[in-house]
C-alpha positions as CSV (number, residue, x, y, z in Angstrom):
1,X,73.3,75.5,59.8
2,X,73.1,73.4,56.9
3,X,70.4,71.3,58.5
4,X,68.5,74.4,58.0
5,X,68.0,73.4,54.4
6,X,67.8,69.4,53.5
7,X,69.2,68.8,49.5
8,X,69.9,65.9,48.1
9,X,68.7,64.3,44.7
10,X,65.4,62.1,44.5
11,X,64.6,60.1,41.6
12,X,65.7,62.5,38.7
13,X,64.9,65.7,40.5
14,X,66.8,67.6,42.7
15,X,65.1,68.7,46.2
16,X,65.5,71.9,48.2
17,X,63.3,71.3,51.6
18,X,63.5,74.4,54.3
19,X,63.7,73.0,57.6
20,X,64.2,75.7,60.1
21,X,60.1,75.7,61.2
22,X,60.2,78.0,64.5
23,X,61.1,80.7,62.3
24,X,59.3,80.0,60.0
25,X,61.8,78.8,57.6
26,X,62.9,82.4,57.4
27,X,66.3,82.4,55.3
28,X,69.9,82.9,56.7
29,X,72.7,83.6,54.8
30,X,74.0,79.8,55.6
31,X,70.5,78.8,54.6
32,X,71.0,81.2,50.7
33,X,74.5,79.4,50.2
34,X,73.6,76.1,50.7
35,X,70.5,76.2,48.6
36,X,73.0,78.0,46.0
37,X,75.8,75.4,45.9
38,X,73.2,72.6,45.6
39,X,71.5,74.5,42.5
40,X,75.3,75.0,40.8
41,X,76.0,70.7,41.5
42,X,72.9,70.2,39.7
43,X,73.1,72.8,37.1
44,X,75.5,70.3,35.0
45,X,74.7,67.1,36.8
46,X,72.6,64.9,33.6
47,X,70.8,63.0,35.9
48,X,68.9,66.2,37.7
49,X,66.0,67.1,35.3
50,X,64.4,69.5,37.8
51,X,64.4,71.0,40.8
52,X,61.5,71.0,43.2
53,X,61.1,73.6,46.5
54,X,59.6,72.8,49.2
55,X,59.6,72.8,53.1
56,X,59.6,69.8,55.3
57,X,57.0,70.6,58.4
58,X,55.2,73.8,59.5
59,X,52.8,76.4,58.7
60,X,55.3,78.7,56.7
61,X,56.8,77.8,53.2
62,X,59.0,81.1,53.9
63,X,58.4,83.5,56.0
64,X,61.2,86.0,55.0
65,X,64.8,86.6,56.1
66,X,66.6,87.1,59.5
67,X,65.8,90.8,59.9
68,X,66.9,91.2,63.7
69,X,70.0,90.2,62.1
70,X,69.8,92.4,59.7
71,X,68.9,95.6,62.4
72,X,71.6,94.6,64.5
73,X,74.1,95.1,61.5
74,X,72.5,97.9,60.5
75,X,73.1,99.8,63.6
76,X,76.6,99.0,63.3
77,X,78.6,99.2,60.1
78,X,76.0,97.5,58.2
79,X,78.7,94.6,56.9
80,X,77.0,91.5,58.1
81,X,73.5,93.0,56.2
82,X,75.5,93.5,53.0
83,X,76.4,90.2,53.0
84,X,73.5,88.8,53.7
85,X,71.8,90.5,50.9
86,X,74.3,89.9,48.1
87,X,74.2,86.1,49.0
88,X,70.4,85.8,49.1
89,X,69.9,88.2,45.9
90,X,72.6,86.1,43.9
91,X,70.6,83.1,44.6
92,X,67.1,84.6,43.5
93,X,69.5,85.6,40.3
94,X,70.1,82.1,40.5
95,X,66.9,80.3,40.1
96,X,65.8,83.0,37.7
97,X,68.3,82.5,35.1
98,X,67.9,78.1,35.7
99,X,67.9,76.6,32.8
100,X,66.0,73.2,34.3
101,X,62.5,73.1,35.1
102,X,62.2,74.7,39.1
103,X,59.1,74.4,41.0
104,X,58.3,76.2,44.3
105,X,55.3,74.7,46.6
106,X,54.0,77.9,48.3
107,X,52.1,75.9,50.9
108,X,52.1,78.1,53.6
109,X,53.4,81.6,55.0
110,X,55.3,82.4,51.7
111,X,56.7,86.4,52.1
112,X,59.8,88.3,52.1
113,X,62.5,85.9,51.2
114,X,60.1,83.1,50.6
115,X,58.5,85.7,47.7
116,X,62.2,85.6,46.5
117,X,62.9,81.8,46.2
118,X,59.4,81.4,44.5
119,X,58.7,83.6,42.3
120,X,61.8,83.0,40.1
121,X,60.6,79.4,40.1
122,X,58.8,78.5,36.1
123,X,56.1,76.8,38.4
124,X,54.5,78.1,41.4
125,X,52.3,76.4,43.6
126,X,49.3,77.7,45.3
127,X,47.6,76.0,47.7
128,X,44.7,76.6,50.6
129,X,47.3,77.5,53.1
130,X,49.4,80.0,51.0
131,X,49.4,83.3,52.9
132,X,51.8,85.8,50.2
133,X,52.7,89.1,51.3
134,X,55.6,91.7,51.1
135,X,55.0,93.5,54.2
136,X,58.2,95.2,54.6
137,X,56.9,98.8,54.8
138,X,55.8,97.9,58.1
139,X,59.3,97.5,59.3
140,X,61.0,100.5,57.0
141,X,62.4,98.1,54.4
142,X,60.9,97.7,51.0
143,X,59.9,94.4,48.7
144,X,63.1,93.6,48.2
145,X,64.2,90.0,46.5
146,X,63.2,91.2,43.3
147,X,59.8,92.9,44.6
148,X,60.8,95.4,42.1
149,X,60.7,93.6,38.9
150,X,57.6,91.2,40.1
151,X,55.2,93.3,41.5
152,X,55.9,96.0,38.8
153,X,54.8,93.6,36.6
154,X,51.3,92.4,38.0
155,X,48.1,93.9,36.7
156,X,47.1,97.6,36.7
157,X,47.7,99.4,40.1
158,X,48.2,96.1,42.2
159,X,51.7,95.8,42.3
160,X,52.0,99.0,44.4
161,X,48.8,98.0,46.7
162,X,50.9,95.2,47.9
163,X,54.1,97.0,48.2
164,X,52.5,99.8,50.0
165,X,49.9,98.2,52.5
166,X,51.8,94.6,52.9
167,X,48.3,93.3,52.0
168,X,47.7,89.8,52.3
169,X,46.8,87.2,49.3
170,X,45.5,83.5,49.6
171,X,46.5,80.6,47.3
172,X,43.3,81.7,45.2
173,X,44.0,85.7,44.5
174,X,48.0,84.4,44.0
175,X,46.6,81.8,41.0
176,X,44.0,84.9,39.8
177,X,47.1,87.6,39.8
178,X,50.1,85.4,37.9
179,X,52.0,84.9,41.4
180,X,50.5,80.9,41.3
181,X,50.9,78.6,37.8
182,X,48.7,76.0,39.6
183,X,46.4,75.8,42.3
184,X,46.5,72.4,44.2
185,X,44.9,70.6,47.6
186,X,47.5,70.6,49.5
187,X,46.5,66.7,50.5
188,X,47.5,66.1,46.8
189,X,51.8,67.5,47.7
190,X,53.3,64.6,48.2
191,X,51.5,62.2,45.5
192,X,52.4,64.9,43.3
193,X,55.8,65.5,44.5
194,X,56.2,62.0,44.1
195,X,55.4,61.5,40.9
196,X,57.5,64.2,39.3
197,X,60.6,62.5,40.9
198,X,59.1,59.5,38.7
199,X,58.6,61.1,36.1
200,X,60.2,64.3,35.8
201,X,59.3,65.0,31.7
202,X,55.7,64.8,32.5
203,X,56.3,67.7,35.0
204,X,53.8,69.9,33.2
205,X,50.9,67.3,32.6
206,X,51.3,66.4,36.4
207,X,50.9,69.9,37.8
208,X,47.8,70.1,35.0
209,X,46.1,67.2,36.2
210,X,46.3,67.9,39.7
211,X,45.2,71.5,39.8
212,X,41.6,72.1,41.3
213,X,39.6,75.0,40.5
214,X,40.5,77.8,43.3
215,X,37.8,80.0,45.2
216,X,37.0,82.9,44.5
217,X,39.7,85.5,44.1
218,X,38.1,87.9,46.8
219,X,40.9,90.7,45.5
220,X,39.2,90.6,42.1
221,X,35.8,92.6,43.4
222,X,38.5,95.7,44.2
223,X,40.8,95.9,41.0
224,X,38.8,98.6,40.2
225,X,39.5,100.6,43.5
226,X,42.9,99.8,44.0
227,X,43.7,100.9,40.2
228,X,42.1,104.6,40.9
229,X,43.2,105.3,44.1
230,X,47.0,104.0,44.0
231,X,47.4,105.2,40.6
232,X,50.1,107.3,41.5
233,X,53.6,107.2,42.0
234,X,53.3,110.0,44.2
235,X,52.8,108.5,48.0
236,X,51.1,112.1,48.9
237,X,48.5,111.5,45.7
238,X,47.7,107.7,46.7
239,X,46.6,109.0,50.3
240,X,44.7,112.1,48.7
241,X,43.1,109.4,46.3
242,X,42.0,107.4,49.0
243,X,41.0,110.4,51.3
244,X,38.6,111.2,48.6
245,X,37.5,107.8,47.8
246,X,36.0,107.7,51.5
247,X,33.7,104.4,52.0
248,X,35.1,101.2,54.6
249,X,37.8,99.8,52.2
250,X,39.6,103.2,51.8
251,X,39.4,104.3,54.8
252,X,40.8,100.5,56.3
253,X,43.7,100.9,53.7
254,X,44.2,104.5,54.7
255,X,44.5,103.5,58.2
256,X,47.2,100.8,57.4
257,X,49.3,103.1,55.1
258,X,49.5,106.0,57.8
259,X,51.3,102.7,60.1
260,X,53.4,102.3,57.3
261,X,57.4,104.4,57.3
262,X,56.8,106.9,54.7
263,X,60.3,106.7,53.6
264,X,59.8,102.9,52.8
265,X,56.7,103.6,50.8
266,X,58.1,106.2,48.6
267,X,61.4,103.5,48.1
268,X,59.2,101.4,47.1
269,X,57.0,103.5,44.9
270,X,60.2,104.6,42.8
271,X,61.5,100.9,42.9
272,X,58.8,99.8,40.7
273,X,58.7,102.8,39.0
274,X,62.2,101.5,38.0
275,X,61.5,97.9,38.2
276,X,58.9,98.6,35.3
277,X,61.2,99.7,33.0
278,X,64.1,96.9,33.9
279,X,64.9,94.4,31.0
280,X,67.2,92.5,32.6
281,X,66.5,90.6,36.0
282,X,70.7,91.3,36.9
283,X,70.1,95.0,36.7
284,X,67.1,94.6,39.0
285,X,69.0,93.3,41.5
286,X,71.9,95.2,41.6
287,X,69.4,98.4,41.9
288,X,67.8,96.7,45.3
289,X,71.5,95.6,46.3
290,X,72.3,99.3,46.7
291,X,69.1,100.5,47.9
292,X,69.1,97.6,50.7
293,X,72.7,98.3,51.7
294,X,71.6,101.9,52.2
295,X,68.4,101.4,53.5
296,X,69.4,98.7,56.0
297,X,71.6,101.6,58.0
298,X,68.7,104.1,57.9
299,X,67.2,105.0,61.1
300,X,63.2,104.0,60.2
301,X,64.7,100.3,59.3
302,X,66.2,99.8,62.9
303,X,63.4,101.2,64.3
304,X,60.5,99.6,62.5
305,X,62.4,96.0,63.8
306,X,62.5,97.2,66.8
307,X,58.7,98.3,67.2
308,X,57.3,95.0,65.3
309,X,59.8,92.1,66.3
310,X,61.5,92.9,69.2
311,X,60.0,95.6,71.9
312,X,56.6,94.4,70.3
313,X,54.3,97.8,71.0
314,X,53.8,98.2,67.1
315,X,54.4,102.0,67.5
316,X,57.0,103.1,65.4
317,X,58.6,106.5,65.3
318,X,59.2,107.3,62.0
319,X,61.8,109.7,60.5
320,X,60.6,111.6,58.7
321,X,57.3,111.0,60.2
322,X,55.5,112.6,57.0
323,X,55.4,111.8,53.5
324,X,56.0,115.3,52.6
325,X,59.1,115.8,54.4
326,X,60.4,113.5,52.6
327,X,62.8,115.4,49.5
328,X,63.6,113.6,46.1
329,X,66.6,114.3,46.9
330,X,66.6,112.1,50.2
331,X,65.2,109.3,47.5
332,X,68.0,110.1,45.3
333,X,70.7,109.2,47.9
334,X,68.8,106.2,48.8
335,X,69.2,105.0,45.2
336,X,72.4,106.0,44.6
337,X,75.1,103.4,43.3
338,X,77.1,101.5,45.5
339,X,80.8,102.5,45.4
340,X,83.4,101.3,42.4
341,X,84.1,97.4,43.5
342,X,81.4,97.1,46.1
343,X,78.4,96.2,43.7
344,X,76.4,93.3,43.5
345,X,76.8,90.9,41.1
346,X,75.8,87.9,39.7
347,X,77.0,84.2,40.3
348,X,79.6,83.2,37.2
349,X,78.5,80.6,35.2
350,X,80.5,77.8,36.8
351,X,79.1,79.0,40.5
352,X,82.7,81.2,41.7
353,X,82.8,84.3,42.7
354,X,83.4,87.1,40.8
């Protein structure tokens, strides 16, 4: 519903506010193409100087998008998930190629989906409440939205920590890793909101002068760890790492990896294997277009939904159930490209479909 997301134009910035809170602003494909025809109004429009991203009440910036949906299609012919995925990955093209200043306020639940609005933003905001993750292991997908080409890019091994185990971050490990620009109280939002629809060309000195020093990044005391033992793009060598790392911390993160669909780990594994390599943001997401649309139809997606969001008993069968009966080959097919005339691509420059 397009009361789902609130735009309209304040001062001289434009503003994108999430309001669906009892799902935790979790995206919808209504949700993507209204946030993307407001972006294309204000791509041209003079009197927009930026673009700010926010959500209007609740504990969750973005929580990630509507993957019962998503099951439900994926049982069936898979059409309805497609869709959903090339409108939602044309809008993270979207604010990734912006040429106006975008800002994302990260005040909250930010994963999935919500990873995928923000990260493509020039500015992100960190905050006390910011809980980031790209758990989608846990439910047989992968870190999707460009999860590829972000986490690919973060430092040393950590990238493939998160993708793996669905870890959790804070505002202060996001601002420590690159995923935050700025860490700010959230009491100081509004003020600050405020005055860059006031004064949208100080937009950099406002975010500068409002940032507080964060905590502690607690990640930081196990860069060191996580770089030996997921050093590998090898899912069999990142548990044999950790096996013979032994002590609480590997043993806690072996635990969570075994819960994890071994196909989905070793998707994402070779994702940003590939992701690291990408030079172009396009290319990224026409790679996670195809891997989705296959993905989204394989058994260990339907039933990791089912076992987390809708029977509840968190105990998944996987299929393959092992990571080494899982075959290159069955990788291979995963990533293969989608068919002559059904690939993604990009939003033209004046916002039609190509």
């Amino acid at each position: 519903m397009a009361t789902d997301v609130l735009a309209h134009i304040e001062g001289e910035v434009g503003r994108i506010r999430l309001n669906r809170p009892k799902a935790l602003n979790a995206l919808t494909r209504d949700m993507c193409s209204a946030m993307t025809e407001a972006l294309v109004e204000w791509r041209e429009d003079a009197a927009v100087r930026a673009v700010l991203i926010d959500h209007l009440e609740g504990r969750g910036f973005c929580a990630g998008g509507d993957v019962r949906m998503l099951a439900e299609s994926g049982s069936k012919d898979g059409a309805e998930a497609r869709d959903f995925f090339f409108t939602e990955y044309r809008l993270n093209h979207l604010i990734f190629t912006y040429v106006k200043a975008t800002v994302a306020f990260m005040d909250g639940i930010t994963m999935g989906g919500g990873v995928g609005i923000s990260q493509p933003c020039r500015f992100r905001i960190a905050t006390e409440n910011t809980r980031f993750a790209m758990p989608e292991t846990a439910i047989g997908l992968f870190p999707d939205v460009g999860g590829g080409w972000y986490l690919s890019r973060l430092p040393g091994r950590v990238g493939q920590f998160l993708a793996l185990t669905g870890a959790r971050l804070d505002g202060a490990e996001c601002h420590h890793l690159g995923l935050a620009t700025h860490y700010l109280p959230s009491s100081s939002l509004e003020e600050v909101k405020a005055r860059i629809a006031r004064e949208p060309e100080q937009l950099e000195t406002i975010l500068r002068d409002a940032s507080t020093q964060p905590p502690p990044a607690r990640i930081a005391a196990n860069l060191d760890v996580i770089n030996r033992t997921f050093a590998s793009d090898k899912l069999e060598e990142v548990i044999a790492a950790l096996e013979a790392e032994g002590g609480e911390w590997a043993e806690n993160e072996l635990f969570t990896l075994r819960c994890k669909s071994p196909q989905a780990c070793k998707v994402s594994l070779r994702l940003l294997s590939d992701g690291a390599k990408m030079h172009d943001f396009a290319d990224e997401m026409r790679q996670e277009y195809s891997v989705a649309a296959h993905v989204v139809q394989r058994h260990d997606f339907v039933e990791g939904v089912r076992s987390v969001l809708i029977d509840k008993d968190n105990q998944p069968r996987w299929d393959p159930d092992k990571p080494e009966s899982i075959t290159d080959h069955m990788i291979d097919t995963i990533f293969a490209p989608m068919p002559a005339g059904q690939e993604w691509t990009p939003l033209s420059t004046d916002g039609a479909k190509q």
